[in-house]
C-alpha positions as CSV (number, residue, x, y, z in Angstrom):
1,X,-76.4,3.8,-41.6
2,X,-73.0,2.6,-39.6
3,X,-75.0,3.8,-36.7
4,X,-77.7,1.5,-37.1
5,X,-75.9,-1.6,-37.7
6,X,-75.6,-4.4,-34.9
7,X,-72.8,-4.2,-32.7
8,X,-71.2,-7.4,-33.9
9,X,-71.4,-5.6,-37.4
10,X,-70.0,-2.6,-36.3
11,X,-66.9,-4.2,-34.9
12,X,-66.4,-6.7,-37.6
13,X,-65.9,-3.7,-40.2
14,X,-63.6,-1.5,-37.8
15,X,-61.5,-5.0,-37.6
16,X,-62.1,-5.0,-40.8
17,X,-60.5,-1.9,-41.7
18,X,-57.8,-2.4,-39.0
19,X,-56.9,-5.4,-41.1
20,X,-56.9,-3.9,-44.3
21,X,-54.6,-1.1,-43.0
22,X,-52.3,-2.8,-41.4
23,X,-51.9,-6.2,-43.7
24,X,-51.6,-4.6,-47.0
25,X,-48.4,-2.1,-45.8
26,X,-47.2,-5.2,-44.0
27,X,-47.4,-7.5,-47.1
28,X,-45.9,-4.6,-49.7
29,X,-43.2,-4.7,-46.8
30,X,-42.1,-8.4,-46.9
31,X,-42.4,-8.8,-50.6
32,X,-40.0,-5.2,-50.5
33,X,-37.3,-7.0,-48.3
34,X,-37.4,-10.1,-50.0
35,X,-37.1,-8.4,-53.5
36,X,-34.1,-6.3,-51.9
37,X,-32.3,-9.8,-50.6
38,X,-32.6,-12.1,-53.4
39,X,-31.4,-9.0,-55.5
40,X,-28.4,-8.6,-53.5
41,X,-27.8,-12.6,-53.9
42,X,-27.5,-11.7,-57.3
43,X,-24.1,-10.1,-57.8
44,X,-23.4,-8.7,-61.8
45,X,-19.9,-8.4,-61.2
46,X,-19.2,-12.3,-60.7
47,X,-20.5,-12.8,-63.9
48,X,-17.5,-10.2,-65.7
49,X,-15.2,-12.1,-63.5
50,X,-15.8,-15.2,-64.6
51,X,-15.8,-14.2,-68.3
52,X,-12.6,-12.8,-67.8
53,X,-11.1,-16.3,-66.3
54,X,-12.5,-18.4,-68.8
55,X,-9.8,-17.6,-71.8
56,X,-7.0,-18.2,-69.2
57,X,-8.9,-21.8,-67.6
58,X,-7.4,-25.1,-68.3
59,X,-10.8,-27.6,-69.4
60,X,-11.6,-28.5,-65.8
61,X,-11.6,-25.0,-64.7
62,X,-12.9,-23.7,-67.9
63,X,-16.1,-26.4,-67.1
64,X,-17.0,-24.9,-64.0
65,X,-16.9,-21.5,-64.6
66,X,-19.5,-22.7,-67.3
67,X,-21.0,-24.3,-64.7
68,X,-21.3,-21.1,-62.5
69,X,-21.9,-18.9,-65.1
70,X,-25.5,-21.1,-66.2
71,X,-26.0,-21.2,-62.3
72,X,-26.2,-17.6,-62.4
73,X,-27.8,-16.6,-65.5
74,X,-30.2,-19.6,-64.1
75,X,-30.9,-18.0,-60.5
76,X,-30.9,-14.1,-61.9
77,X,-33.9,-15.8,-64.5
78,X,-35.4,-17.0,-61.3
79,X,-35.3,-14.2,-58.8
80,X,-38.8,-12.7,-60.3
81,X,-40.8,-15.8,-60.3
82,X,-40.0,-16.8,-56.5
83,X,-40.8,-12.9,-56.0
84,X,-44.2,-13.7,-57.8
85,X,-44.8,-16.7,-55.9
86,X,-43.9,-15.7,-52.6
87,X,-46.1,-12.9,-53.2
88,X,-49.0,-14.6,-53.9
89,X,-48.3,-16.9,-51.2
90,X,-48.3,-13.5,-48.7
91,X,-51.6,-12.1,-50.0
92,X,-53.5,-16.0,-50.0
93,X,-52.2,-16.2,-46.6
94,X,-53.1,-12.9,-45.9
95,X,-56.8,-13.7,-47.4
96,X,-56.8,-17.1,-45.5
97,X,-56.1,-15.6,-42.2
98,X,-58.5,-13.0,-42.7
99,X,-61.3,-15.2,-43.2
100,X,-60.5,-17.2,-40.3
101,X,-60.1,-14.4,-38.2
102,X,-63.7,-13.0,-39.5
103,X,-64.8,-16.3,-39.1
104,X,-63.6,-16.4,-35.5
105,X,-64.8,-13.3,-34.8
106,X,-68.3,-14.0,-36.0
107,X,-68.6,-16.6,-33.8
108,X,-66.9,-15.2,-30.4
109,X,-69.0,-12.1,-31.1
110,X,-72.6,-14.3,-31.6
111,X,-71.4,-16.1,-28.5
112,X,-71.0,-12.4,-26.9
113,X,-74.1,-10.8,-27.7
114,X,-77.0,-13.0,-28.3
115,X,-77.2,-13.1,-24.7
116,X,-77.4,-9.4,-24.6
117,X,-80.3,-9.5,-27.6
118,X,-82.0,-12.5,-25.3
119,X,-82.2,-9.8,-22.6
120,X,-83.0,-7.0,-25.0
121,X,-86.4,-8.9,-26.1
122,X,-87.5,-10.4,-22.7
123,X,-87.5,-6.5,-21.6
124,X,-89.3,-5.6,-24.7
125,X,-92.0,-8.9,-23.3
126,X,-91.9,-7.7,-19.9
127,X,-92.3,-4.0,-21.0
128,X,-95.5,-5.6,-22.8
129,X,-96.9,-7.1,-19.6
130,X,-95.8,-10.4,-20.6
131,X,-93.9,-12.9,-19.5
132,X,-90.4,-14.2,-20.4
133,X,-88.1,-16.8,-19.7
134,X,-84.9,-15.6,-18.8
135,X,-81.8,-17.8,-18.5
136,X,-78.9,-17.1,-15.8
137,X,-76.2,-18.8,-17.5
138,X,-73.6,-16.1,-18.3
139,X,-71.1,-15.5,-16.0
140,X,-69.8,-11.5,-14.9
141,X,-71.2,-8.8,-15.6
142,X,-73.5,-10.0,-18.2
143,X,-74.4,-12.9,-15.4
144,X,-75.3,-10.6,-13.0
145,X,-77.5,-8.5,-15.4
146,X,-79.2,-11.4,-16.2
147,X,-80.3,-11.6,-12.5
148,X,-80.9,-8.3,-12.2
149,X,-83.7,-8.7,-15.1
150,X,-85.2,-11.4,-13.9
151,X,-85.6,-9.8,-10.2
152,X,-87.2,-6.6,-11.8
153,X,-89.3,-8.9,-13.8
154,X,-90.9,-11.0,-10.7
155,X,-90.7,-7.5,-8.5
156,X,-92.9,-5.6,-12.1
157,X,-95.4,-8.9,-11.8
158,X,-96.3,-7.8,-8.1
159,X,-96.5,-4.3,-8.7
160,X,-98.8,-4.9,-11.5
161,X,-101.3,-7.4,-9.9
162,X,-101.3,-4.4,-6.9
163,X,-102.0,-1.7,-9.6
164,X,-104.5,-3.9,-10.7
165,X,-106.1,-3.9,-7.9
166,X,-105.7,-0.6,-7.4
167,X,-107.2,0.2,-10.7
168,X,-110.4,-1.8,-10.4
169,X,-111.0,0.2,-6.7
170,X,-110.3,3.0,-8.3
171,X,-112.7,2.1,-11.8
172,X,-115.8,1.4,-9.1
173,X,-115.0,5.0,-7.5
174,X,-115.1,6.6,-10.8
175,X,-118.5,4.9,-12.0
176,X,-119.8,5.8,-8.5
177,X,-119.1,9.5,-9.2
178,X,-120.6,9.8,-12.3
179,X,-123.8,7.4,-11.4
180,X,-124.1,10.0,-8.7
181,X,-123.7,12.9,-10.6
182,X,-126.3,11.5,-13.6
183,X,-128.7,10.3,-10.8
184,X,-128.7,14.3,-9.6
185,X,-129.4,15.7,-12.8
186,X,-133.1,14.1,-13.1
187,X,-133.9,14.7,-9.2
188,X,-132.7,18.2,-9.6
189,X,-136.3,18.9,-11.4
190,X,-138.1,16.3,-9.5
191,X,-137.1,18.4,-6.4
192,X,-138.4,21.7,-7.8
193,X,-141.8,19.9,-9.1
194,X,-142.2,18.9,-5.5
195,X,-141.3,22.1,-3.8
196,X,-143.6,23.9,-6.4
197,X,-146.4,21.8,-5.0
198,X,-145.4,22.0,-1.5
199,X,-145.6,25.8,-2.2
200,X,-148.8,26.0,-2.8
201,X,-150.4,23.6,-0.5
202,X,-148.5,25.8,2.0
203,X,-149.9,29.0,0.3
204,X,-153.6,27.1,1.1
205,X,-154.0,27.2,-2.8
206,X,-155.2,24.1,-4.9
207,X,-153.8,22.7,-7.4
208,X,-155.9,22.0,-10.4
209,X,-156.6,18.9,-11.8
210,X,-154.5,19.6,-15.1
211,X,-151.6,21.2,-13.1
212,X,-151.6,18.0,-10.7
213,X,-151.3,16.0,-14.2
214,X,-148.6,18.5,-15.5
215,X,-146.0,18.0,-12.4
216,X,-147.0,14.5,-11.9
217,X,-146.4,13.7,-15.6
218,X,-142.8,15.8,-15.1
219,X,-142.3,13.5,-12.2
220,X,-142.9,10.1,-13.9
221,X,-140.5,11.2,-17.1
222,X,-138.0,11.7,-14.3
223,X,-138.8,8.8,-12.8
224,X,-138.7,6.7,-16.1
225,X,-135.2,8.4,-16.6
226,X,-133.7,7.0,-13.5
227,X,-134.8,4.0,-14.4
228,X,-133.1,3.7,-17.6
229,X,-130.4,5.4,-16.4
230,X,-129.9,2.2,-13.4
231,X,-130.0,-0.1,-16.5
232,X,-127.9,1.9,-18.9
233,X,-125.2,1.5,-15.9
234,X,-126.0,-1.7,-15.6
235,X,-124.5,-2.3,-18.9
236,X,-121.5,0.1,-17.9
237,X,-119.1,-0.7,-20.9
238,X,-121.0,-0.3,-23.5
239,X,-121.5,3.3,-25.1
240,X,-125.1,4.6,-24.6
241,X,-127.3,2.7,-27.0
242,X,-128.6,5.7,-29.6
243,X,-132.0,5.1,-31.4
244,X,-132.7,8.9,-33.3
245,X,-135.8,9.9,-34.5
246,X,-136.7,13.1,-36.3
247,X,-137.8,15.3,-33.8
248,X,-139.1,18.7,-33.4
249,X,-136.2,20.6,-31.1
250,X,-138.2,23.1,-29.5
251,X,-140.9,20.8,-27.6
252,X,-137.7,18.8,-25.8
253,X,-136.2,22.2,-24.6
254,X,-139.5,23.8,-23.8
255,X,-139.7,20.8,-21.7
256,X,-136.5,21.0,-19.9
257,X,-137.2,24.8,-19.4
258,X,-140.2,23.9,-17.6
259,X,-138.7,21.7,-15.4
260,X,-136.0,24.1,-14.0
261,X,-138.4,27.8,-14.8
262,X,-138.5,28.8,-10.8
263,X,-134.7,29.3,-10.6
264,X,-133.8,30.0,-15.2
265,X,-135.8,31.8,-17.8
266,X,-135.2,30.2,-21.2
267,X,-136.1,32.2,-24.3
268,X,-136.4,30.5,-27.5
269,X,-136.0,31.6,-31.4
270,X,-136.4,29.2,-34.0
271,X,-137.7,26.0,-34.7
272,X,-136.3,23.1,-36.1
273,X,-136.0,19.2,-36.4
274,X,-133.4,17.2,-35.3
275,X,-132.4,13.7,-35.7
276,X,-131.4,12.6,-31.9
277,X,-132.5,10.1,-29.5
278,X,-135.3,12.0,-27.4
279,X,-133.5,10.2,-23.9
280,X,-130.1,11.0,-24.8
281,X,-131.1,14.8,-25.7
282,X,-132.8,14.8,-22.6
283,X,-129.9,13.9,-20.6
284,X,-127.7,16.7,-22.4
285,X,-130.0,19.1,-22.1
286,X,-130.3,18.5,-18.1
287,X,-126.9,18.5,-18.2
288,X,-126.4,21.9,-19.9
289,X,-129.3,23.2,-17.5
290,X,-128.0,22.3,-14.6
291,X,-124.3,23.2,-15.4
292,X,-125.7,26.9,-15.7
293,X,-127.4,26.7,-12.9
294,X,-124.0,25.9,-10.8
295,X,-122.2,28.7,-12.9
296,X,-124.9,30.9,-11.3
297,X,-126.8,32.0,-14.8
298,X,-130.4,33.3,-14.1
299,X,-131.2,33.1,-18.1
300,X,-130.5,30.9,-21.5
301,X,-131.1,31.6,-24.7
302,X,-131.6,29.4,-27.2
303,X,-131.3,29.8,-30.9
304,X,-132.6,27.2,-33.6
305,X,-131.6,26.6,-37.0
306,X,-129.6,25.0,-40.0
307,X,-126.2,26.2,-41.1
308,X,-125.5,26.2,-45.0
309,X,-124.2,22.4,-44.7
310,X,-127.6,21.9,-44.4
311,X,-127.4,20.7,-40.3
312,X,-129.3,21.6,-37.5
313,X,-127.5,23.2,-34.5
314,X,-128.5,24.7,-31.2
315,X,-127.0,27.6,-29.7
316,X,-127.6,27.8,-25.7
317,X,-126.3,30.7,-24.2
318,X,-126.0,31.6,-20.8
319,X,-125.7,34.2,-18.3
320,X,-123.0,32.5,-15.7
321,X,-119.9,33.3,-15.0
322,X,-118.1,31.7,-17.9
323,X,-114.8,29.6,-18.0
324,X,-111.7,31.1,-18.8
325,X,-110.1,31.2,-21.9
326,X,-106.8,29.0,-20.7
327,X,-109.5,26.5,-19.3
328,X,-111.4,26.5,-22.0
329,X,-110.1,23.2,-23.3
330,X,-109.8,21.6,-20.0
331,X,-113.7,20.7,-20.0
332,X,-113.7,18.0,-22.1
333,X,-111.4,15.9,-19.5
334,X,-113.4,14.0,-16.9
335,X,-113.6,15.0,-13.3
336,X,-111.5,18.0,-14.1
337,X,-114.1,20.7,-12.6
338,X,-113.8,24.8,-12.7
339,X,-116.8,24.9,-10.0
340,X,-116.1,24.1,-6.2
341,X,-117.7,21.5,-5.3
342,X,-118.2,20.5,-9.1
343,X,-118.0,16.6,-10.3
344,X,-116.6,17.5,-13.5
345,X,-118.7,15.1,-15.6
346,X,-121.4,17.5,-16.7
347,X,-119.8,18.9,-20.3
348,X,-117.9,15.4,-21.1
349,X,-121.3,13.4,-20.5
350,X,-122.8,16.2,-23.0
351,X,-119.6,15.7,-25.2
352,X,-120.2,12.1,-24.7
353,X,-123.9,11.9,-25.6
354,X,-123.7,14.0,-28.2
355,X,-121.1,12.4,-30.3
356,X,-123.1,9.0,-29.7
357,X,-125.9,10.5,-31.9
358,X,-123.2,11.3,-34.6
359,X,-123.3,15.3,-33.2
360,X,-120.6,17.8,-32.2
361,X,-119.7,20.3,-29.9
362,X,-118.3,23.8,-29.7
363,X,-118.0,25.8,-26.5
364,X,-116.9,29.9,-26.3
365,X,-116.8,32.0,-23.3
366,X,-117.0,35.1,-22.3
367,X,-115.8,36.1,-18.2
368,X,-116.1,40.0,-18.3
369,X,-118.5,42.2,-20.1
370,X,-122.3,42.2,-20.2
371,X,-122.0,39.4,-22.6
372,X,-120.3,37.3,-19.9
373,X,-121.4,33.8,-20.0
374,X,-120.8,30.6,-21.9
375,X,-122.1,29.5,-25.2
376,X,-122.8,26.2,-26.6
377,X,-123.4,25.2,-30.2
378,X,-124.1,21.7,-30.9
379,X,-124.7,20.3,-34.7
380,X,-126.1,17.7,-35.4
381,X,-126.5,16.0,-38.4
382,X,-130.2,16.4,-40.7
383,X,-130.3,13.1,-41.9
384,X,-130.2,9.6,-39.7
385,X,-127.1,7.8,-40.6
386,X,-127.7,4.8,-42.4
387,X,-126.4,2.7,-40.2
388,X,-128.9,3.7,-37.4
389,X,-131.9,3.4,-39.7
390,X,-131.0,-0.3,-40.3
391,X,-130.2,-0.1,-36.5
392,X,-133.6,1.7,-35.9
């Protein structure tokens, strides 16, 4: 408790109880030495004395030793009320100049430190990026830490408007990555399409009316996914705007496979509904896709089904190379890639996206056996919230 106490409290008591220690042996003292004098003024044997004149003493002589001997009786009766008194006048003083000095020290000690507690909360304001008003009006040392304060504060102002600065550049590079790393993900298939078709009007084949239909509808979903993805950044500080739908889960990764089949083969069990918006899963999914692809997997599977707390999940496994176990938790953390060359955007936009529609993720991995690869399992939730319905 002592310790957390103001200074000007914590030196108060210890005066406090330097006072106390050295007034009270002090005032025992003087009431000791005054006791042992008037004691000593007070001499028994000059009483027998004059008791032993008296017979002898003519009438003048016989009135004054009556005289002395009242006197005396008079001054012994007396010698324990001045003790009394001058006692009590030692310990009023005593309280008197104790209260004064307290009083006094109160004051010299407010004077001391409320210019140290001024400075303590104009660093606590500047601290807080705001700004305080610092007056230079002590002199010495506390003087010159005054200064001293209020140079660091203007010389904190200009390093924080250059931060600032630096920040914002720095913001702009960072949405730049990642609208460069989600504008890849929906040319990645867009690129195959086209080199499928290239293939074969190489190869001298045709292409069919219905498979012309097939990889220009692939296109145009691609295409349509650009485009909200140029608006969605447009918007760049809001979250992504979720409207989820029941949906059947294996037509949206059946579609995904089919965009990226010439380089993964994607095998399927199960089938399920899920309630997620059909962009966003589309965008996780790509992502997922594509980060398997750059961890140099040739197959996924994926596994579809509800748990016994009654939610769908997805389990997408893959044949890469896997993340080790001490990185394992590192993925979540933007721009923080195990892949050379790697953005590191691809599992926190998934983490990202999949969260928006109420969801979760779990990732293990495997980096030796034949089981190597990484596995995700993403839940989702069977029922739309209610707040999305009303949303919705």
């Amino acid at each position: 408790m002592f310790k957390n106490l103001e200074l000007e409290w914590k030196i108060l008591i210890l005066a406090g109880v330097l006072l106390v220690a050295f007034a009270w042996p002090m005032q025992r003292l003087f009431v000791n030495r005054l006791t042992q004098t008037l004691e000593q003024s007070h001499n028994p044997k000059h009483e027998r004395i004059l008791r032993r004149l008296l017979p002898d003493a003519n009438d003048q002589e016989r009135q004054d030793i009556i005289a002395d001997l009242k006197r005396n009786r008079q001054w012994k009766a007396l010698i324990p009320i001045i003790i009394r008194e001058q006692r009590f006048a030692v310990i009023s003083f005593s309280i008197l100049l104790s209260l004064v000095l307290i009083l006094l020290s109160i004051w010299t000690l407010r004077r001391l430190t409320q210019p140290l507690k001024e400075l303590a909360r104009s660093v606590m304001l500047i601290g807080k990026g705001s700004f305080a008003e610092i007056k230079v009006s002590s002199g010495g040392a506390l003087g010159r830490l005054e200064k001293a304060v209020s140079q660091m504060q203007d010389e904190l102002a200009v390093l924080r408007k250059e931060a600032q600065l630096k920040g914002m550049e720095s913001a702009w590079q960072d949405i730049a990555r990642v609208m460069a790393h989600e504008i890849k993900n929906p040319l990645t298939p867009i690129r195959l399409t086209l080199d499928r078709m290239e293939e074969r009007t190489l190869e001298g084949m045709d292409i069919s009316a219905d498979n012309l239909k097939t990889f220009l509808a692939r296109i145009n979903n691609q295409v349509d996914a650009l485009e909200r993805l140029v608006n969605q950044f447009r918007s760049f500080s809001k979250d992504p705007d979720a409207k989820p739908k029941r949906l059947a889960a294996r037509p949206l990764i059946e579609e995904t496979a089919a965009t990226l089949a010439a380089k993964m083969e994607t095998a399927i069990d199960g089938d399920v509904d899920i309630c997620v918006d059909s962009y966003l899963m589309n965008q996780v999914l790509l992502n997922l896709w594509k980060n398997a692809l750059e961890a140099g997997a040739t197959r996924m599977a994926v596994t579809l089904a509800k748990n016994q707390d009654n939610e769908t999940w997805i389990r997408i496994k893959d044949n890469g190379s896997g993340i080790p176990a001490d990185e394992l938790d590192h993925v979540w953390l933007p721009y923080v890639s195990m892949k050379r060359g790697g953005t590191g955007l691809g599992l926190p936009v998934v983490k990202r996206l999949v969260e928006t529609m109420h969801g979760r993720v779990v990732l293990a991995s495997r980096t030796s056996g034949d089981d190597h690869g990484l596995t995700i399992l993403i839940t989702f939730p069977n029922e739309i919230p209610p707040e999305e319905v009303a949303h919705a």
